[in-house]
C-alpha atoms as an extended CHARMM CRD file, in Angstrom:
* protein
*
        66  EXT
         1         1  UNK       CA              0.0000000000        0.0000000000        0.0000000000  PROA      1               0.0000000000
         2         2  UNK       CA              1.3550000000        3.6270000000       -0.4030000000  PROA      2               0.0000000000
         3         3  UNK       CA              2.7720000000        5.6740000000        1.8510000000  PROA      3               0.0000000000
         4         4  UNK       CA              1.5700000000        9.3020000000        2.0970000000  PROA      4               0.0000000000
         5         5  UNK       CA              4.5720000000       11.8070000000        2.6090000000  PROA      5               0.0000000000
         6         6  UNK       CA              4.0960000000       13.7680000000        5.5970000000  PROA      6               0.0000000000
         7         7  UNK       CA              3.7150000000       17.4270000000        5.8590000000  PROA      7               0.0000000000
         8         8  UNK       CA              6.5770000000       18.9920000000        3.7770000000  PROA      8               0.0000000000
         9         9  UNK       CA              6.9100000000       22.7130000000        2.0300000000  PROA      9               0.0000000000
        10        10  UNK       CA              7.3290000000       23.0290000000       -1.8540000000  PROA      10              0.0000000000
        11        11  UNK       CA             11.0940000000       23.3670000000       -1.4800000000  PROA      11              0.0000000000
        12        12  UNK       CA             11.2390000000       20.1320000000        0.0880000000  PROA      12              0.0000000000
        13        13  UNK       CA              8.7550000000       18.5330000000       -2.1950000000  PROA      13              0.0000000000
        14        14  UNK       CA             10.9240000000       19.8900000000       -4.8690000000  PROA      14              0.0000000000
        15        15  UNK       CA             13.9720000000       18.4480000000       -3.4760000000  PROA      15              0.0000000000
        16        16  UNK       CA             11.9200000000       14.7340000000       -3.0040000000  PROA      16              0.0000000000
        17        17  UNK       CA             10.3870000000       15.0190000000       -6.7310000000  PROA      17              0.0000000000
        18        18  UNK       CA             14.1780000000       15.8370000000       -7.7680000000  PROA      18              0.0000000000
        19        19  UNK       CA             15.6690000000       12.6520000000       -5.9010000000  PROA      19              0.0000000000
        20        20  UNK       CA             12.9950000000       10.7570000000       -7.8880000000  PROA      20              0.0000000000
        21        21  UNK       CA             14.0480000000       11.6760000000      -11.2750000000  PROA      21              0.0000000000
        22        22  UNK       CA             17.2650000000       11.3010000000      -10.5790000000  PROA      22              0.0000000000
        23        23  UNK       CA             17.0610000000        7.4330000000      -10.3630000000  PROA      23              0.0000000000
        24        24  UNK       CA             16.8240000000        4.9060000000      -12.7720000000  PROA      24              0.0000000000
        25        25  UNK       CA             13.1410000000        4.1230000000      -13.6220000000  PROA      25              0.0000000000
        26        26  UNK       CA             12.9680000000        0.8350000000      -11.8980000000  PROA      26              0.0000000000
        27        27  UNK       CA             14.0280000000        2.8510000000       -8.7620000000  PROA      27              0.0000000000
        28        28  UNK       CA             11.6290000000        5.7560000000       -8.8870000000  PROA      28              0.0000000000
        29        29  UNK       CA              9.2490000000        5.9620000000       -5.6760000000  PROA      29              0.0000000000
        30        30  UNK       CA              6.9680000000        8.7520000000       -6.3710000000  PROA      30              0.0000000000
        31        31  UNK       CA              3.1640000000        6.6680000000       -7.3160000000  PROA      31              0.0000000000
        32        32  UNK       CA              1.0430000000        9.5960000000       -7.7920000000  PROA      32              0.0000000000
        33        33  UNK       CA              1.2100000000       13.7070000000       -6.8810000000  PROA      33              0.0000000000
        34        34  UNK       CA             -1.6100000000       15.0060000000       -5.7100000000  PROA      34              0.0000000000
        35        35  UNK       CA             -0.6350000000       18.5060000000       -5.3930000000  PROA      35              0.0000000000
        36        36  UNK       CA              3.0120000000       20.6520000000       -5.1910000000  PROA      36              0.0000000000
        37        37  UNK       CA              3.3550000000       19.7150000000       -1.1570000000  PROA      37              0.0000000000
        38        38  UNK       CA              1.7580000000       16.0440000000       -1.6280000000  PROA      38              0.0000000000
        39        39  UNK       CA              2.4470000000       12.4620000000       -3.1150000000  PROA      39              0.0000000000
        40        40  UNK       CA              1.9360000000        8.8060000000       -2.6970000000  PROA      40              0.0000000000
        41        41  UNK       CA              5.6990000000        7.0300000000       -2.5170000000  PROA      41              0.0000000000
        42        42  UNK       CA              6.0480000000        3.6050000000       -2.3970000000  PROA      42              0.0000000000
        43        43  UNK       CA              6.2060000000        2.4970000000        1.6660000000  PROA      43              0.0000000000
        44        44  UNK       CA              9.8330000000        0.9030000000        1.5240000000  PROA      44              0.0000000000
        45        45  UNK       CA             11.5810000000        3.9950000000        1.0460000000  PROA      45              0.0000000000
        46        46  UNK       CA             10.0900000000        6.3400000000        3.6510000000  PROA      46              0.0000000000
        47        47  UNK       CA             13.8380000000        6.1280000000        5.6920000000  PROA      47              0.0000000000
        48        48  UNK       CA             15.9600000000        6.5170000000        2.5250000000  PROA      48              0.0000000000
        49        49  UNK       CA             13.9300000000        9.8100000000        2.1030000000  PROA      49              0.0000000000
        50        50  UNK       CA             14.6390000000       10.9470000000        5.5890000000  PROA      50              0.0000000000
        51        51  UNK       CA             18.0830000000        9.9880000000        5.1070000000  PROA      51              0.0000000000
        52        52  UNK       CA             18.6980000000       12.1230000000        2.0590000000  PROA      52              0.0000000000
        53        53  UNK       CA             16.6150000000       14.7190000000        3.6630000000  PROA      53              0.0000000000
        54        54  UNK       CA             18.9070000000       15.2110000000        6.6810000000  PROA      54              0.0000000000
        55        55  UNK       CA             21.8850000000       14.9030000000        4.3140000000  PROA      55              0.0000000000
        56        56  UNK       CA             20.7040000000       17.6430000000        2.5810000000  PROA      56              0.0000000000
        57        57  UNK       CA             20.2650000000       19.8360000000        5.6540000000  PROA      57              0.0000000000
        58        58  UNK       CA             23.2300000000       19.4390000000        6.7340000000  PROA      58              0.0000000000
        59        59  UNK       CA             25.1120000000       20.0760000000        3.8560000000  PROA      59              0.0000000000
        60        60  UNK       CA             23.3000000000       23.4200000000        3.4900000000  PROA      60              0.0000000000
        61        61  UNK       CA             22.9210000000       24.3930000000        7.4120000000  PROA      61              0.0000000000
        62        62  UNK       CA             24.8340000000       27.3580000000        8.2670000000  PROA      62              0.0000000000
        63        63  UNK       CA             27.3150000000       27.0670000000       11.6440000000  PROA      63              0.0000000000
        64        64  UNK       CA             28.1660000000       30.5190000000       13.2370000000  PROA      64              0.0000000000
        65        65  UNK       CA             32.0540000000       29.9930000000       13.0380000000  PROA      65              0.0000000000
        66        66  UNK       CA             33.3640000000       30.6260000000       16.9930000000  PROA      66              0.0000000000
C-alpha cells in the first residue's frame, strides 16, 4: 500500500520530486502527486527519504564559526 509523505513545504517537495528523477526508472518511488506539497511514494523507502533529507540539511545548514 502507499505511503503518504508527511507534511513537507514546496522546497522540500521539490527536493523529493528531484531525488525521484534522478534514479533509474525501476528505482523511482513517487506513485502519484496530488498537489506541489503532496504524493503517494512507495512504503519501503520512507527512511531513505529521511536519510537524504537530513543529508541535505546538513550540507546546506549554516554554523556561526566561533
Amino acid at each position: 500500500m502507499p505511503e503518504k509523505c508527511g507534511l513537507i513545504d514546496i522546497p522540500m517537495a521539490q527536493f523529493i520530486v528531484n531525488l525521484n528523477a534522478s534514479l533509474p526508472a525501476a528505482h523511482k518511488f513517487i506513485i502519484h502527486v496530488l498537489d506541489s506539497t503532496h504524493f503517494f511514494v512507495q512504503p519501503d523507502v520512507a527512511g531513505m527519504i529521511r536519510s537524504a533529507i537530513s543529508e541535505f540539511r546538513d550540507q546546506n545548514s549554516y554554523e556561526k564559526p566561533t
